[in-house]
C-alpha positions, 0 to 999 in steps of 0.5 A: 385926482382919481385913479381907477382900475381899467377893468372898472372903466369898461364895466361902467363903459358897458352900463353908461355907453352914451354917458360914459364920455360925458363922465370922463371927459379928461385925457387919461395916463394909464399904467399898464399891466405887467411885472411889479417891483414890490419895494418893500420886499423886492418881489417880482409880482404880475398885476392880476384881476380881482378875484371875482365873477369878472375874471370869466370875461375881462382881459387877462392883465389889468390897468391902473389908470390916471384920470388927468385933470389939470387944475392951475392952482394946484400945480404940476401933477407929479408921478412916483413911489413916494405917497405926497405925490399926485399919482402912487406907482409903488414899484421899486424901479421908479423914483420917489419923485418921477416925472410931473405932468404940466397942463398946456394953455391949449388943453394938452400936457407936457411931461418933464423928468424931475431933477435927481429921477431915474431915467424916463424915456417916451416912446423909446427916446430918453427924456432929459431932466427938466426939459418938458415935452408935449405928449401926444395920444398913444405915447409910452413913457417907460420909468424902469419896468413900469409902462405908461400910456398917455391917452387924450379923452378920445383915444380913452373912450375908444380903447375902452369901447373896443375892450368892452364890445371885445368882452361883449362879444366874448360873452355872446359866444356859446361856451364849447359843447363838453 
């Protein structure tokens, strides 16, 4: 499975353009930016951009996002702080086993809440353990401080498409006399 940093997403999306849907053609979990729960210290840390030529003209808060694929034999994808999980949200505020996503016969995914997690909530309504969900484009599954969006390959390819035409157009603009 990979994970790949948003602001990766919309330079690849800039170079593809056409391309790029054919490239990711899956439904995507992406964690948002915002405050990060250092386990190991129990810091506090804000989610940043790498420090490169990009931090000129990419948004000021990066993302990490999820490409979902689901593979049958496999199993359920599983969410959560522990490293034999399928996706690694090392925060403090979430469960070492989180939530799994389970592929549905008709293409979607369902989420359900492990057993003895922590409490999960989509879009503001609890999530019961063990009772699985359909997610729809454009929900937020919220696990103690960390927020996740769920996005089929649509909703994806026009969020990253409105970003970049957003960085394009920032660079077209001539910078303020001195």
């Amino acid at each position: 499975m990979r994970a790949l940093l948003l602001s990766l997403l919309i330079r690849q999306h800039m170079a593809l353009q056409e391309k790029f849907n054919a490239k990711y053609p899956h439904a995507w979990l992406v964690w948002e930016a915002g405050a990060w729960n250092v386990p190991e210290e129990q810091n506090v840390a804000a989610t940043r951009l790498p420090m490169m030529d990009l931090r000129d003209c990419l948004p000021a808060g990066d993302a990490l996002c999820f490409e979902l694929m689901g593979v049958a034999d496999r199993g359920p994808l599983k969410l959560g702080r522990a490293s034999h999980n399928t996706f690694v949200v090392n925060d403090a505020t979430v469960s070492r086993e989180q939530f799994a996503l389970h592929p549905t016969p008709e293409g979607g995914w369902k989420v359900e809440r492990l057993a003895q997690s922590r409490p999960v909530t989509v879009n503001g309504e609890p999530l019961e353990a063990e009772q699985p969900r359909l997610l729809s484009t454009g929900d937020e599954l919220k696990v103690g401080d960390v927020r996740l969006t769920f996005h089929d390959a649509p909703s994806f390819h026009a969020r990253i498409g409105r970003i970049a035409a957003q960085v394009l157009a920032q660079a077209a603009t001539p910078p303020p006399p001195r």
